[in-house]
TORZAKE-125230 format. One record per residue: chain; residue in three letters; x, y, z of N, C-alpha, C, O in turn; residue number from 0. Coordinates in nm, 3 decimals, padded with zeros to 5 digits, m for minus. Layout:
% residues N
("A" "ala" (X Y Z) (X Y Z) (X Y Z) (X Y Z) NUM),
...
//
This chain:
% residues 160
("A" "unk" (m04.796 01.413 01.793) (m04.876 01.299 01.756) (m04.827 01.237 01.625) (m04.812 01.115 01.622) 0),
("A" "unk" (m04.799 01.316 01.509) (m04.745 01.281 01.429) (m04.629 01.189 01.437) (m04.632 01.073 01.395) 1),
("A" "unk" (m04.500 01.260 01.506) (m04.376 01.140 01.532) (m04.457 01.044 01.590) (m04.420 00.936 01.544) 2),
("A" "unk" (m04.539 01.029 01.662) (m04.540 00.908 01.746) (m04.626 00.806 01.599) (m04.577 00.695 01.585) 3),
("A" "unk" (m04.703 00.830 01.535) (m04.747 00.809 01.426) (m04.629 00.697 01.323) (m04.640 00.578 01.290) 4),
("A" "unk" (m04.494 00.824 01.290) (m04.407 00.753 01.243) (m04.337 00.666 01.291) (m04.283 00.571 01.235) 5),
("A" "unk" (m04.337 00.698 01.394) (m04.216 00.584 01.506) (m04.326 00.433 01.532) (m04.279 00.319 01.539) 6),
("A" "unk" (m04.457 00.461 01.544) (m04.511 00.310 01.533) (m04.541 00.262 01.424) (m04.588 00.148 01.424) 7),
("A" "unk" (m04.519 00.350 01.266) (m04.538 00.263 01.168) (m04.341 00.223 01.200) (m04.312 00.114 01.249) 8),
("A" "unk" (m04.271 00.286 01.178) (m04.130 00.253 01.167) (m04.114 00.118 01.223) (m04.081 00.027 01.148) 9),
("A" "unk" (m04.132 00.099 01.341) (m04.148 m00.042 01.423) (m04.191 m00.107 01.336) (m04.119 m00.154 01.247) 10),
("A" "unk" (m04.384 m00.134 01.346) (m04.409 m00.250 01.289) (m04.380 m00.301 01.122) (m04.413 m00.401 01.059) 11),
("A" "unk" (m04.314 m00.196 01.092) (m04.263 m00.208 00.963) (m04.148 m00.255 00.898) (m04.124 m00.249 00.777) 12),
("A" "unk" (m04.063 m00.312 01.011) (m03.955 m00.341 01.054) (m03.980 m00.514 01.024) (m04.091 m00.557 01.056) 13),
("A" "unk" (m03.899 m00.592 00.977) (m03.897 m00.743 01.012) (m03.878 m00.758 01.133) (m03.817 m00.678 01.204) 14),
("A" "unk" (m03.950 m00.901 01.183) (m03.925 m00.962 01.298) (m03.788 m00.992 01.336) (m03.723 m00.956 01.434) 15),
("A" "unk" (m03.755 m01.078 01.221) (m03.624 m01.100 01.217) (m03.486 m01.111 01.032) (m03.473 m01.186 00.935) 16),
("A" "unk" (m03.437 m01.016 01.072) (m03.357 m00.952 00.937) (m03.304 m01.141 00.923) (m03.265 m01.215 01.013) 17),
("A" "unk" (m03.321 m01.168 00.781) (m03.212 m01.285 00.697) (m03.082 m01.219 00.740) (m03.080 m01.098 00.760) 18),
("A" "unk" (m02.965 m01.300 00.756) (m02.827 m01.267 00.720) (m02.744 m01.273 00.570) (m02.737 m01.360 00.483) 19),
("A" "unk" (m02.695 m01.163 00.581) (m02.622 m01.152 00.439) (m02.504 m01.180 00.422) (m02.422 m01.215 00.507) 20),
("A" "unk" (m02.490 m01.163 00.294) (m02.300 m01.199 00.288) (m02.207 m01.120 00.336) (m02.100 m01.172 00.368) 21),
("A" "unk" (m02.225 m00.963 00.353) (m02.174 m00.904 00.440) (m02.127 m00.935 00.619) (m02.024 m00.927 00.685) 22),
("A" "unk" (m02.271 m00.973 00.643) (m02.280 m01.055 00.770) (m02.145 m01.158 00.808) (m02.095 m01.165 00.920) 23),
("A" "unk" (m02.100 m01.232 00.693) (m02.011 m01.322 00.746) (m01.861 m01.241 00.711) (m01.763 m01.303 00.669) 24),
("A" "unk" (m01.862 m01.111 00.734) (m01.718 m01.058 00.704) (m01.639 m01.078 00.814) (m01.522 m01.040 00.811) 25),
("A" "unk" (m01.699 m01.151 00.943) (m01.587 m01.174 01.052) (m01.510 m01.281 01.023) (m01.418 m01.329 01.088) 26),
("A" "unk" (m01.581 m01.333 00.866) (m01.411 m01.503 00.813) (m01.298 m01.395 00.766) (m01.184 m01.399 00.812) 27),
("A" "unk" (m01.338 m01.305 00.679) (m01.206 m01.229 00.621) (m01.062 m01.218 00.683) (m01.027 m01.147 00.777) 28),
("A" "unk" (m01.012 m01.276 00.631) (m00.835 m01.283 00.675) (m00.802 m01.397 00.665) (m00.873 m01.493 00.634) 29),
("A" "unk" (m00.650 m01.395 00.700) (m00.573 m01.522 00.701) (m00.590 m01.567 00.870) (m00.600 m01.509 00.978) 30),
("A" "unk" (m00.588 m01.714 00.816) (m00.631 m01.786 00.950) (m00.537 m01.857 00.992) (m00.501 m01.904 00.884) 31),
("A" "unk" (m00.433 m01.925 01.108) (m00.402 m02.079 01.093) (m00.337 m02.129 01.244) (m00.266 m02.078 01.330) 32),
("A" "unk" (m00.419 m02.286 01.219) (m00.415 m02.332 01.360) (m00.320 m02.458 01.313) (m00.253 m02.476 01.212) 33),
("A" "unk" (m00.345 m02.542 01.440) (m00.293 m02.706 01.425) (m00.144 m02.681 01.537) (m00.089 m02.595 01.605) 34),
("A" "unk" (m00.137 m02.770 01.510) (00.071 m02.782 01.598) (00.127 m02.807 01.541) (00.119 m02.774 01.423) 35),
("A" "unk" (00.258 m02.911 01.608) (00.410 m02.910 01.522) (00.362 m03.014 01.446) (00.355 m02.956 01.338) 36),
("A" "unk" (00.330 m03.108 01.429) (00.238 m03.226 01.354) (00.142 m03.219 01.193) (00.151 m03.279 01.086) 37),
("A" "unk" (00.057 m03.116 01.246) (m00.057 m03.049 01.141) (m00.112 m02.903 01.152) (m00.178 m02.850 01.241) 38),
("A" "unk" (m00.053 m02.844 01.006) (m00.113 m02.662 01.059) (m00.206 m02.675 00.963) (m00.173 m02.732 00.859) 39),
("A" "unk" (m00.302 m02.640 00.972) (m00.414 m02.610 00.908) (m00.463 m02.430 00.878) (m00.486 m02.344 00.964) 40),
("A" "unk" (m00.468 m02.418 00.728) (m00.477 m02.259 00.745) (m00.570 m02.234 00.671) (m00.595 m02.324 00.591) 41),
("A" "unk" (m00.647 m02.123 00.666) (m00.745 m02.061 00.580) (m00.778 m01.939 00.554) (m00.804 m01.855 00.640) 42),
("A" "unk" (m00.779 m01.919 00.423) (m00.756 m01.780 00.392) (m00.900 m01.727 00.320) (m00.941 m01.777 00.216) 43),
("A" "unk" (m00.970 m01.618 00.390) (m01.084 m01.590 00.357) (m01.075 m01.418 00.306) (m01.007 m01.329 00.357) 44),
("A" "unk" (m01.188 m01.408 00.163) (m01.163 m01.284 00.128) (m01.303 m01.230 00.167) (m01.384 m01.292 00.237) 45),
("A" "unk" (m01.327 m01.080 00.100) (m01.403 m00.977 00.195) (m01.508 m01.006 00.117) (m01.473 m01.037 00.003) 46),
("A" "unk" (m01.625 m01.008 00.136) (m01.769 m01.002 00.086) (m01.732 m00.922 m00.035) (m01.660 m00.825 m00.009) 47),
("A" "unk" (m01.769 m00.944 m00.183) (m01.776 m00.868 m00.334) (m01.862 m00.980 m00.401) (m01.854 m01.101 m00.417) 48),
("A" "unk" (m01.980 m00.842 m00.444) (m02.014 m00.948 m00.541) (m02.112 m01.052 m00.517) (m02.142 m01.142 m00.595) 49),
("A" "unk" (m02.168 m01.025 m00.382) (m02.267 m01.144 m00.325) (m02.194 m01.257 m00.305) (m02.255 m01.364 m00.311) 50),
("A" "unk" (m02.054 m01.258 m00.278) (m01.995 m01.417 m00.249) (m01.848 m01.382 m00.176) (m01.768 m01.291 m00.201) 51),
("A" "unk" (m01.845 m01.490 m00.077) (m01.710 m01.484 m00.067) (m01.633 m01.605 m00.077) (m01.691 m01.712 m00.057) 52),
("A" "unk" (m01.510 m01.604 m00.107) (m01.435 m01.727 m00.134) (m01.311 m01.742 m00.006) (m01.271 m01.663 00.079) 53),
("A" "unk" (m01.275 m01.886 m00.042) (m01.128 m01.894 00.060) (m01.103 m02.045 00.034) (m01.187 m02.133 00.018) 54),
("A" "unk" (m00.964 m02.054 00.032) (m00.854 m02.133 m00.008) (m00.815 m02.187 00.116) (m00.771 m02.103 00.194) 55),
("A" "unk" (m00.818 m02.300 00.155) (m00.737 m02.381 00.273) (m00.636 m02.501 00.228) (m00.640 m02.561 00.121) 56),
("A" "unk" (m00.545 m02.520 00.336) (m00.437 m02.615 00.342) (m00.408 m02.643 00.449) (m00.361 m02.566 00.533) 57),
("A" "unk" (m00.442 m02.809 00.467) (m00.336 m02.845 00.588) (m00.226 m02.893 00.506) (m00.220 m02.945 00.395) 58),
("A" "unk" (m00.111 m02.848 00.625) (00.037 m02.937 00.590) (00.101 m02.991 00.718) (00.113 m02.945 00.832) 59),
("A" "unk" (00.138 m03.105 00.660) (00.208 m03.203 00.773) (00.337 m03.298 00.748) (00.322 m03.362 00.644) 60),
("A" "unk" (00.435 m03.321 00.802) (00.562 m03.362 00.739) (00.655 m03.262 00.625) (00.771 m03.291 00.597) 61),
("A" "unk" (00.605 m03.180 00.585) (00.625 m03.063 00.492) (00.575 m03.066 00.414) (00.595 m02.968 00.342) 62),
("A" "unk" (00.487 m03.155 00.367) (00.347 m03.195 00.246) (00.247 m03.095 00.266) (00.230 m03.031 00.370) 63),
("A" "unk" (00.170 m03.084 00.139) (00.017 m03.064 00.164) (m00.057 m03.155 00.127) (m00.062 m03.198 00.012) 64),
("A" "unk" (m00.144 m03.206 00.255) (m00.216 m03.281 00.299) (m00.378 m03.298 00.240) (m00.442 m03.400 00.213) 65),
("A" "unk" (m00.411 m03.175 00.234) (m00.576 m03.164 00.170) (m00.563 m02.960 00.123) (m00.532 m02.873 00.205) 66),
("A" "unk" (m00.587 m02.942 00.017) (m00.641 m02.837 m00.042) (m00.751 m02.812 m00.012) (m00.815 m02.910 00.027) 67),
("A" "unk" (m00.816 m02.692 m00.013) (m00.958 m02.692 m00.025) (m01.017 m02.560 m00.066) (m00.985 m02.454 m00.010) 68),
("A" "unk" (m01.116 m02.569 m00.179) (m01.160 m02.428 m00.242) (m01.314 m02.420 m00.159) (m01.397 m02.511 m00.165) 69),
("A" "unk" (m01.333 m02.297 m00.083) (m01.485 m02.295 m00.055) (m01.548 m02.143 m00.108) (m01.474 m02.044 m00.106) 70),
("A" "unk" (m01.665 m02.135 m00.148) (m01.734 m02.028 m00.190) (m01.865 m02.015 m00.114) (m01.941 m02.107 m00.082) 71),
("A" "unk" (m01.884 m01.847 m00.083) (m02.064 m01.860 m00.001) (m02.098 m01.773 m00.060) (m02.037 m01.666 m00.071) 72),
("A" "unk" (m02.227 m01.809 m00.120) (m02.302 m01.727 m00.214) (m02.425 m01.676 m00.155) (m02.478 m01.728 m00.058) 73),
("A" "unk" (m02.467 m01.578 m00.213) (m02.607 m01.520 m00.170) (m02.734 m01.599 m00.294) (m02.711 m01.603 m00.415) 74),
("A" "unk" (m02.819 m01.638 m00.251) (m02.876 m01.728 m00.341) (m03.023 m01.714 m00.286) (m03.043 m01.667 m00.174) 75),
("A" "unk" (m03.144 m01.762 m00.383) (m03.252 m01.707 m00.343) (m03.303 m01.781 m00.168) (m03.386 m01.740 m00.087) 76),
("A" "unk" (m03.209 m01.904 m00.161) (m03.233 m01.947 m00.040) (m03.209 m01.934 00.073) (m03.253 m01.997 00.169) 77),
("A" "unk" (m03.081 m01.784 00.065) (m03.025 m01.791 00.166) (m02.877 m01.812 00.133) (m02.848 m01.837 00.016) 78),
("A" "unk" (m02.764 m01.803 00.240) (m02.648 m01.800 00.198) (m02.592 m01.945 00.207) (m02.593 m02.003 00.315) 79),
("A" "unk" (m02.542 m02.006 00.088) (m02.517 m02.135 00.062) (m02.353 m02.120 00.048) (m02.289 m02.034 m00.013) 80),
("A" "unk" (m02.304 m02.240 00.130) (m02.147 m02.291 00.114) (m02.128 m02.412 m00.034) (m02.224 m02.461 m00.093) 81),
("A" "unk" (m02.035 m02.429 m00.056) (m02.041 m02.492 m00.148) (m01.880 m02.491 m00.144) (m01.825 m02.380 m00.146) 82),
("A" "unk" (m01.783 m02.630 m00.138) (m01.681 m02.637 m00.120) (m01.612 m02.804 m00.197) (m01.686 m02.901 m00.215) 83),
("A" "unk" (m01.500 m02.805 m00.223) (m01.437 m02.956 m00.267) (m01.291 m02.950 m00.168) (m01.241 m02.850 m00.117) 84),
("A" "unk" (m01.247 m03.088 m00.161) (m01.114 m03.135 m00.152) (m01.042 m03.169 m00.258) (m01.096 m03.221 m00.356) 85),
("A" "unk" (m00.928 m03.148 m00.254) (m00.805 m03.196 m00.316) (m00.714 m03.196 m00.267) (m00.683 m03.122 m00.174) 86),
("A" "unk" (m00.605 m03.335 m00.354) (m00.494 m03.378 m00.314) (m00.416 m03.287 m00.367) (m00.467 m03.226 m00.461) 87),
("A" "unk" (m00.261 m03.247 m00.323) (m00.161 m03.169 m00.416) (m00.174 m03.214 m00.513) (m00.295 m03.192 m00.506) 88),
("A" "unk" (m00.164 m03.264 m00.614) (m00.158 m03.291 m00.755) (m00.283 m03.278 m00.824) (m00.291 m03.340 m00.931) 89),
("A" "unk" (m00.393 m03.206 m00.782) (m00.556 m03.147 m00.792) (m00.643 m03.242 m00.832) (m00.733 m03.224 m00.914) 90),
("A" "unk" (m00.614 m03.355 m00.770) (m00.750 m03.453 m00.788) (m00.816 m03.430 m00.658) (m00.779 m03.375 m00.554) 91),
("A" "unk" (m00.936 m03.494 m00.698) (m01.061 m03.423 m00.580) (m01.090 m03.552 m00.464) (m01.090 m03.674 m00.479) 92),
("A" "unk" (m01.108 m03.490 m00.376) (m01.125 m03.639 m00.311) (m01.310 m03.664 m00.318) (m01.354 m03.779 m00.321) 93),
("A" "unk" (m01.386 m03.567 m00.320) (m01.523 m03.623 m00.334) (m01.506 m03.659 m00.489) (m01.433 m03.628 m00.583) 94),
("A" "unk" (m01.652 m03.770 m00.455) (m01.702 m03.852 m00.619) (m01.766 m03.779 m00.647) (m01.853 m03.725 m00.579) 95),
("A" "unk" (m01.726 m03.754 m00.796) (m01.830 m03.691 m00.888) (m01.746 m03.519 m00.950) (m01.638 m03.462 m00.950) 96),
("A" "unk" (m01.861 m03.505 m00.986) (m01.771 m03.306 m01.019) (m01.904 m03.230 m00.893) (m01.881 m03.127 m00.830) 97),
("A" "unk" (m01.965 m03.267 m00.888) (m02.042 m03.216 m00.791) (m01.985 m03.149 m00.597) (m01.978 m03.221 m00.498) 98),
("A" "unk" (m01.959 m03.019 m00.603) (m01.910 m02.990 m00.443) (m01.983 m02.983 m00.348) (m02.103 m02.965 m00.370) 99),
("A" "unk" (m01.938 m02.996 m00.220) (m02.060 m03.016 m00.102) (m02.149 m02.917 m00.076) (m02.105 m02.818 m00.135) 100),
("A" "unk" (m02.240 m02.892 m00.026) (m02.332 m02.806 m00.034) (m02.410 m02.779 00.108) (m02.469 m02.878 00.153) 101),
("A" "unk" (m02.414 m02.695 00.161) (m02.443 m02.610 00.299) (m02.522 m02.523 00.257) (m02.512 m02.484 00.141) 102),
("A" "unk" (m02.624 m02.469 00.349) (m02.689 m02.415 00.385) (m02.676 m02.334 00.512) (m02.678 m02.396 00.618) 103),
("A" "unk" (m02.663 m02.201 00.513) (m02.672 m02.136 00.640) (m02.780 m02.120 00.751) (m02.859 m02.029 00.773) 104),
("A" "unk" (m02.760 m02.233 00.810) (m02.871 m02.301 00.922) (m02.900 m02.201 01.032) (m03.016 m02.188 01.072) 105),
("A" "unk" (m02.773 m02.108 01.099) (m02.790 m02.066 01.241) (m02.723 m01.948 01.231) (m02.602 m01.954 01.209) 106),
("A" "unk" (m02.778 m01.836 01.242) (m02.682 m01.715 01.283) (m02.689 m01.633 01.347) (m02.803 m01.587 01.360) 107),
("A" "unk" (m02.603 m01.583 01.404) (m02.621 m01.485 01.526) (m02.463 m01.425 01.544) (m02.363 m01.489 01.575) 108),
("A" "unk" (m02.474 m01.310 01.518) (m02.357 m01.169 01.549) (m02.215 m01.256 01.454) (m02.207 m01.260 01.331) 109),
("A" "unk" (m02.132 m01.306 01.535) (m01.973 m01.384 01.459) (m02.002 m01.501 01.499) (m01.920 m01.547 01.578) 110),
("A" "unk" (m02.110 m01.584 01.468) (m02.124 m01.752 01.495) (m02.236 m01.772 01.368) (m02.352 m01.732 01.360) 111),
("A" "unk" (m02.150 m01.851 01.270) (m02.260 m01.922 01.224) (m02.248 m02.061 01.186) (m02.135 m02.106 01.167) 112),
("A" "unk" (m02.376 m02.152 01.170) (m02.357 m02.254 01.096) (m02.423 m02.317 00.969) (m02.540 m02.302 00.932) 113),
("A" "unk" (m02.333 m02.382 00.917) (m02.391 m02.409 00.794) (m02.445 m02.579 00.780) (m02.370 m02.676 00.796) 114),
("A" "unk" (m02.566 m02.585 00.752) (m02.564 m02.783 00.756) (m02.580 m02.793 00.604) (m02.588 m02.698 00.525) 115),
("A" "unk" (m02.584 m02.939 00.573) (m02.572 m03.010 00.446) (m02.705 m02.993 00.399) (m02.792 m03.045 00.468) 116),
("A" "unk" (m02.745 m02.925 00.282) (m02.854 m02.905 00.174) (m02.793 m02.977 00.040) (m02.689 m02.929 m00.005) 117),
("A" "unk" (m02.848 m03.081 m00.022) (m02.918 m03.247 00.085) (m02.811 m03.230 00.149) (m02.708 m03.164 00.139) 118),
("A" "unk" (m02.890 m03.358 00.268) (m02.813 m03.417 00.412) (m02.657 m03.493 00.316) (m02.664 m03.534 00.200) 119),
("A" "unk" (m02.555 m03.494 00.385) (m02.404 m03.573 00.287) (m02.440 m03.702 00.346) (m02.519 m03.745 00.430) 120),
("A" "unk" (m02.347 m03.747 00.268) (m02.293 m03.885 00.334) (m02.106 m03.848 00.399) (m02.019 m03.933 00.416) 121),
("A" "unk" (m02.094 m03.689 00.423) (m01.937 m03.693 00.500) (m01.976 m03.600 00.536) (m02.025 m03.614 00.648) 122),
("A" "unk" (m01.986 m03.454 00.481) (m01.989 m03.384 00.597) (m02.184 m03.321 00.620) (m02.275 m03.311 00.538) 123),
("A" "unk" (m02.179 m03.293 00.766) (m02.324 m03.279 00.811) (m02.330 m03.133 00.879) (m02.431 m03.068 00.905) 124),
("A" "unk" (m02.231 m03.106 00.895) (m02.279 m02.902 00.906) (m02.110 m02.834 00.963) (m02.033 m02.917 01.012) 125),
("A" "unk" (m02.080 m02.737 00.956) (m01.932 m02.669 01.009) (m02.008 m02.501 01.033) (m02.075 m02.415 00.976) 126),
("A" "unk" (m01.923 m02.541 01.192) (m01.977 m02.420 01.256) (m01.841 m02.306 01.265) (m01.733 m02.343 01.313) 127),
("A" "unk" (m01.860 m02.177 01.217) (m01.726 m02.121 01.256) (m01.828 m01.970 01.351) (m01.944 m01.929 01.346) 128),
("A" "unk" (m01.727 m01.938 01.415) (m01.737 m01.856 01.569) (m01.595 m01.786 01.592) (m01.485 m01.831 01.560) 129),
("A" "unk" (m01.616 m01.696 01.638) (m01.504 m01.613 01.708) (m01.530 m01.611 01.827) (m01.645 m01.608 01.870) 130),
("A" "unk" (m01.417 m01.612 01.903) (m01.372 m01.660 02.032) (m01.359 m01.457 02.097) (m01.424 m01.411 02.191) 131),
("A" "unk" (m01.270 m01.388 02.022) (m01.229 m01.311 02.018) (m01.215 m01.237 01.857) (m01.280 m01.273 01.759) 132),
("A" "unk" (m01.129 m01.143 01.860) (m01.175 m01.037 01.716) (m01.006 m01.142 01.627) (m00.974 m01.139 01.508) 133),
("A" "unk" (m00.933 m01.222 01.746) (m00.818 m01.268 01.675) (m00.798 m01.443 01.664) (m00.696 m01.506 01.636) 134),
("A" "unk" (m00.942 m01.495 01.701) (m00.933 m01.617 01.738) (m01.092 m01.660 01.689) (m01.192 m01.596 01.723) 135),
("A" "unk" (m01.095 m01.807 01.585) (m01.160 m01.850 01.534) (m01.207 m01.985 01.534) (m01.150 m02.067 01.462) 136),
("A" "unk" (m01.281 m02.011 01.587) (m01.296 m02.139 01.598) (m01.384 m02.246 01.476) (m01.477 m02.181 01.429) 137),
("A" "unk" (m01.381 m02.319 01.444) (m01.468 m02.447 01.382) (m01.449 m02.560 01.395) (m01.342 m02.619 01.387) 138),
("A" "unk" (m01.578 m02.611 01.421) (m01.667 m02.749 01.433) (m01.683 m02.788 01.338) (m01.722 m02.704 01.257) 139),
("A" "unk" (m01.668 m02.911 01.291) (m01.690 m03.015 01.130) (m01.785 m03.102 01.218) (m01.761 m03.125 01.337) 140),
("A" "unk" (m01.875 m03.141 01.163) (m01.948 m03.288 01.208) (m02.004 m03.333 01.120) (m02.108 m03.289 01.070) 141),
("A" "unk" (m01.912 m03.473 01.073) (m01.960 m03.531 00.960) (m01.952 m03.707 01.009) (m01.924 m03.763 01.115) 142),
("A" "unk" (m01.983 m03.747 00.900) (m02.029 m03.926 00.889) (m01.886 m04.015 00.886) (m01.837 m04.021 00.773) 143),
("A" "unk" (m01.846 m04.053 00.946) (m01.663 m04.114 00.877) (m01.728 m04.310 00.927) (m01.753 m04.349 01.041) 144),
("A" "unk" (m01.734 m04.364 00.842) (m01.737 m04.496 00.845) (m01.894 m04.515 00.882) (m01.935 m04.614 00.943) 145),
("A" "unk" (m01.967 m04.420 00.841) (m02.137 m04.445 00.876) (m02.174 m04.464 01.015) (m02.263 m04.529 01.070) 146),
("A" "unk" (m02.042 m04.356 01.076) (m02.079 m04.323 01.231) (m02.084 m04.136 01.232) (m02.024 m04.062 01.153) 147),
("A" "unk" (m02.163 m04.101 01.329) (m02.123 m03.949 01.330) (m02.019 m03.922 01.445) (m02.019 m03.947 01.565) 148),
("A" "unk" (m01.906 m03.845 01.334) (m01.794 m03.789 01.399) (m01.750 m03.638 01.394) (m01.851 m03.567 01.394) 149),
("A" "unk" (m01.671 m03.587 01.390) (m01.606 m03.465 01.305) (m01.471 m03.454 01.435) (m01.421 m03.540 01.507) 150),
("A" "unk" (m01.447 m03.294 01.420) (m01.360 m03.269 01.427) (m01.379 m03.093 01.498) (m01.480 m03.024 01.507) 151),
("A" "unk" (m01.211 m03.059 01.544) (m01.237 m02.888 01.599) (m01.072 m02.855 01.565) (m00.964 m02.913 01.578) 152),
("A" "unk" (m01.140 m02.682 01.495) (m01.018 m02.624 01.471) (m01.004 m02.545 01.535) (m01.115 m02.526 01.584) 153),
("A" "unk" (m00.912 m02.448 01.590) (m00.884 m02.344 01.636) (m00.765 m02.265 01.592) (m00.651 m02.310 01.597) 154),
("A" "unk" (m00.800 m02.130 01.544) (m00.706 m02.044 01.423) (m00.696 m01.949 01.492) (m00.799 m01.912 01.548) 155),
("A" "unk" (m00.594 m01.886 01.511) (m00.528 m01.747 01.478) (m00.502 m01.688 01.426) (m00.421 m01.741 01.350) 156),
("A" "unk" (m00.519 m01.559 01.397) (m00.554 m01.456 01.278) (m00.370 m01.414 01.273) (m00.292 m01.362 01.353) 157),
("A" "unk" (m00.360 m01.464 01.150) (m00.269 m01.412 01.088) (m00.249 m01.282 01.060) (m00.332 m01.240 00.980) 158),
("A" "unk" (m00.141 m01.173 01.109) (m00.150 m00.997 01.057) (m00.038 m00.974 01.012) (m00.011 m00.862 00.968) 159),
//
């Protein structure tokens, strides 16, 4: 009687449903990179430390680099927030202001999550990344380009 005692406090003592942590998103960790002979796009993600993880992207095209990009996801009292900028090779930013974009982790479930815009942007409006497989990564951009909604899809291969 007793176990059964503990096993129904254990249950209802349990959350309905667990928040996701920064651990949670350790299926970005690694080197990533997609695109064709045209545009490779790559991204390099490090391991959860620290309540945050970071990662460095580059597309290159013609033998240029095309767009830089620094992103960080933090553990924060709201939940796990993205927070990311562009730059040109020569490190000017392409958003206005010193201010970087700002996400919110909207949707998660097992290796899929997404993040939307906390405020709503005026470019980008949420990026979904997912694994296909344990070597294949996918993301969705859907953002505003000319005050229409558009975006875009990547698909990466894990670099080893």
């Amino acid at each position: 009687m007793r176990l059964l005692a503990i096993l129904f406090t254990s249950i209802f003592a349990m959350p309905a449903h667990a928040e996701p942590t920064i651990d949670d998103l350790s299926f970005l960790t690694g080197h990533w990179r997609g695109g064709d002979e045209n545009f490779t796009f790559e991204e390099t993600w490090s391991a959860p430390a620290g309540g945050v993880m970071t990662a460095m992207a580059r597309g290159v095209s013609d033998g240029e680099a095309r767009v830089l990009e620094y992103i960080i996801v933090s553990a924060e009292a709201d939940g796990l927030v993205m927070r990311f900028k562009h730059f040109n090779a020569d490190f000017s930013s392409w958003e206005e202001g010193a201010e970087p974009l700002t996400l919110l982790l909207s949707e998660f479930e097992g290796t899929d999550a997404t993040f939307t815009a906390d405020p709503p942007s005026h470019t980008v409006t949420s990026i979904r990344y997912w694994l296909a497989d344990e070597d294949t990564l996918h993301v969705d951009v859907k953002q505003i380009e000319d005050g229409e909604p558009g975006g875009f899809s990547l698909v990466f291969d894990r670099m080893h």
